[in-house]
C-alpha positions in Angstrom: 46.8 -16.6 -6.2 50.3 -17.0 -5.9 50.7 -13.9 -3.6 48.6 -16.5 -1.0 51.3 -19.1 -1.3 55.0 -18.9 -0.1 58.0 -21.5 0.4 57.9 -23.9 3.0 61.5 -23.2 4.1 61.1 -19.8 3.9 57.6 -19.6 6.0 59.1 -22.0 8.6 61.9 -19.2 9.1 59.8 -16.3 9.2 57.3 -18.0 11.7 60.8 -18.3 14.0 60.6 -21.6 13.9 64.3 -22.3 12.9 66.8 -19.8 13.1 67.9 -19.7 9.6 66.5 -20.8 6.3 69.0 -23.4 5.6 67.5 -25.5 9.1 64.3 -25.2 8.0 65.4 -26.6 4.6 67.3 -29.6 5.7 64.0 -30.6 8.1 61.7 -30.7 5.0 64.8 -32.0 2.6 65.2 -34.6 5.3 61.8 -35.8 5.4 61.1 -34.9 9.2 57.9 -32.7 7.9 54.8 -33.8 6.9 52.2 -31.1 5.0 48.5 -31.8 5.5 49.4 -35.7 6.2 52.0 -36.1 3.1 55.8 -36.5 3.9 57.5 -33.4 2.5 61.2 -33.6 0.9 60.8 -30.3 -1.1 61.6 -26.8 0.6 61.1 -24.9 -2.4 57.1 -26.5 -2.0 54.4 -23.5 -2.1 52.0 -23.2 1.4 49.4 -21.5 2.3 46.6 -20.4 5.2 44.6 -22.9 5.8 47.5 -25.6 5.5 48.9 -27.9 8.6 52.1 -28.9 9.3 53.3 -31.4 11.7 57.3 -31.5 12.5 60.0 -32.2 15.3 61.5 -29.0 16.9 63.2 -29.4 20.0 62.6 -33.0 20.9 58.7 -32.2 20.9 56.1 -32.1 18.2 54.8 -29.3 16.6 51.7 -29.2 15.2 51.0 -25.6 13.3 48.0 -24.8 11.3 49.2 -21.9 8.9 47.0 -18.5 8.9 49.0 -16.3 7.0 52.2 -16.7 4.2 53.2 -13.5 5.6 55.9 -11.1 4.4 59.2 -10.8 6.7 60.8 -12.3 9.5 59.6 -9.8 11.9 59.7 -9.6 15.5 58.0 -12.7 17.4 54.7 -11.0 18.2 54.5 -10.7 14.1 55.6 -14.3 13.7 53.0 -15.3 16.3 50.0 -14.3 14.3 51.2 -16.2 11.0 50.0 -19.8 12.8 47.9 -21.5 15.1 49.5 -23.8 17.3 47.1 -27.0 17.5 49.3 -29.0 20.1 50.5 -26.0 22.7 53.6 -27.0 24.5 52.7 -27.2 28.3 54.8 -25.3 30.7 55.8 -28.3 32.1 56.9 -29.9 29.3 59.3 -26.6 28.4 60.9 -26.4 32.1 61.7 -30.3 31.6 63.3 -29.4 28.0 65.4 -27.0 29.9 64.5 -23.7 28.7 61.9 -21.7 26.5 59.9 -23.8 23.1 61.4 -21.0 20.8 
């Protein structure tokens, strides 16, 4: 169902990861995002639940297991519940970055 599905770019920015939609392009565009294993270099690429992602954000690695394509970019409680973080940044490893992982 194409309802299921939704833009890489577009997903990334509505999960919060990147601030705007253009970032999150440029990371896939760039190569720096790999989608169940496979180097990505399309934004306009279709995911889904069920789909991984593994990608540099911050100097760490995120690895993010999509749940939902959700809808808007909505407040980060909403954002939260699109993905399943499957390598949690430690507190220790954010108060070394400097600040918070978002």
């Amino acid at each position: 169902m194409a309802e299921d599905r939704i833009r890489i770019d577009k997903w990334l920015w509505q999960a919060r990861f990147f601030k705007t939609r253009s970032l999150a392009a440029g990371v896939v565009s760039g190569g720096r995002l790999r989608l169940n294993g496979a180097r990505m270099a399309k934004p306009g690429r279709a995911v889904g639940a069920g789909d991984v992602l593994v990608f540099s954000q911050g100097g760490h690695i995120r690895t993010i297991r999509i749940l939902a394509p959700g809808t808007r970019r909505g407040p980060a409680e909403e954002a939260r519940a699109l993905y399943d973080d499957l390598a949690p940044l430690s507190q220790d490893s954010v108060a070394a970055a400097g600040g918070q992982a978002e």
